[in-house]
C-alpha positions in Angstrom: -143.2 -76.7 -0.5 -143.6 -73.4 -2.7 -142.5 -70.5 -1.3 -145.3 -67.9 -2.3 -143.1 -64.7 -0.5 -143.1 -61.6 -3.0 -140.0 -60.6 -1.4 -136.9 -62.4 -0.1 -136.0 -62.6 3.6 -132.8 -62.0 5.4 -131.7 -64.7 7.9 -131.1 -62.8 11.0 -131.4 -63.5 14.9 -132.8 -60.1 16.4 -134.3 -60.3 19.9 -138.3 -58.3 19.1 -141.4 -57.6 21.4 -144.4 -58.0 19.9 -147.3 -55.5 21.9 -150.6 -57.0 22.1 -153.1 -54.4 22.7 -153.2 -53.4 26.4 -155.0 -55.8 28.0 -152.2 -58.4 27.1 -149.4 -56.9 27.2 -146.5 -57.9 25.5 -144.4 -61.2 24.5 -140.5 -61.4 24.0 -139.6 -63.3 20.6 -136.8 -64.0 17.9 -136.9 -62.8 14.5 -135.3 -65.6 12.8 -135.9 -63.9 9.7 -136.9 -60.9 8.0 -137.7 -58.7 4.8 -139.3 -55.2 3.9 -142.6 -57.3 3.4 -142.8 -60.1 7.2 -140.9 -62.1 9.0 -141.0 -65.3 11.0 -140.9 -65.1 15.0 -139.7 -67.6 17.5 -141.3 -67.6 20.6 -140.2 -69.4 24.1 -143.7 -71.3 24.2 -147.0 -71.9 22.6 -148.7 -68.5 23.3 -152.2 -67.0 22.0 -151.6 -64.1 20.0 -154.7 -61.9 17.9 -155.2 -62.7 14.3 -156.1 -58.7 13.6 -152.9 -57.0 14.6 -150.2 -56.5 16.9 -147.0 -54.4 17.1 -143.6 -56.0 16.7 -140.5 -54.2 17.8 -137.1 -54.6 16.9 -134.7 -52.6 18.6 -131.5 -53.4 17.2 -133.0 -52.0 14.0 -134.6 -48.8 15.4 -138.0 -50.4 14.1 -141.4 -51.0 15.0 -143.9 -52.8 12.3 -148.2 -53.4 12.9 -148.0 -57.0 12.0 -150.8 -59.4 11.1 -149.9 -63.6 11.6 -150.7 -65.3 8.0 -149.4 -68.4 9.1 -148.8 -70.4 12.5 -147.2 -73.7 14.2 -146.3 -74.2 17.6 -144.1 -71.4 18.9 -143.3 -70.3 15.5 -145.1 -67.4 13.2 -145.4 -65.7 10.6 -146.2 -62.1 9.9 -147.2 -60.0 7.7 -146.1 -56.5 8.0 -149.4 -53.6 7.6 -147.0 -50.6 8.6 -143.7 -50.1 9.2 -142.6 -46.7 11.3 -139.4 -45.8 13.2 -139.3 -46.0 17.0 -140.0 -42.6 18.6 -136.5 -41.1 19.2 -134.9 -43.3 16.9 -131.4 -42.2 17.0 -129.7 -45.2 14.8 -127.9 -42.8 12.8 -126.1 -41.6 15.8 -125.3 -44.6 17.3 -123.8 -46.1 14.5 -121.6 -43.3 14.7 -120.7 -43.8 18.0 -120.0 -47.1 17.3 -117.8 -46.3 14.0 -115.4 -43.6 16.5 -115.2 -46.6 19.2 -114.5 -49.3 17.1 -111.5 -46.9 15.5 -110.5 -46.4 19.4 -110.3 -49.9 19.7 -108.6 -50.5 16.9 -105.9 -47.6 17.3 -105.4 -49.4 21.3 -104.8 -52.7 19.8 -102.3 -51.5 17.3 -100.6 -49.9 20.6 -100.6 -52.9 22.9 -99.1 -55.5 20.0 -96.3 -52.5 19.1 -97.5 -51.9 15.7 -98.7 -48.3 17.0 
C-alpha cells in the first residue's frame, strides 16, 4: 500500500475529543498517531461522524485542530487537519515547568531516602 502522507507521523497514544457541532456533542478517541499535517483516531465503537468538519482536542498537547476525515474503517479514521490553534488558556509552558521543579524534588528525595543525599 503507498503511503501518499506529505508529512511523517509520530506514533503516539494521546487520549482527544473530537466536538461535533452542537447538536452532537462530542466523542472520546485515541490518537494513535499524529503530524503537523492529520492523524489517525481510534474510537471505542463504530460512530457517525460529519465529513465537513469537526474539532479534535488534545489536551496533553495544549491543542485543538478543525479536522476533516479523508479516510475511514470501522472505529478507525483519519484526519486531515484545516486549522490548528492553541486551547484557550493554554498554559503548557508553565506546566512543563512545574513539572521540571517537581521531577527535580523527586529526584533530590530519592537521592535522600537511598543515602546518596
Amino acid at each position: 500500500m503507498q503511503d501518499r502522507r506529505r508529512s511523517a507521523r509520530d506514533k503516539v497514544i494521546y487520549g482527544g475529543v473530537v466536538e461535533i457541532g452542537e447538536r452532537q456533542g462530542s466523542r472520546d478517541c485515541v490518537v494513535r498517531n499524529i503530524s503537523e499535517k492529520g492523524a489517525h483516531l481510534e474510537f471505542e465503537n463504530d460512530i457517525g461522524l460529519p465529513k465537513e468538519s469537526m474539532r479534535l482536542t488534545i489536551a496533553r498537547k495544549g491543542r485543538s485542530f478543525l479536522a476533516k476525515i479523508i479516510w475511514w474503517h470501522d472505529n478507525f479514521v483519519g484526519v486531515a487537519f484545516t486549522s490548528p490553534y492553541e486551547l484557550p488558556g493554554s498554559d503548557l509552558a508553565e506546566r512543563l515547568r512545574k513539572s521540571e521543579k517537581k521531577k527535580q524534588q523527586l529526584q533530590r528525595r530519592i537521592k535522600e531516602l537511598i543515602g546518596e543525599g
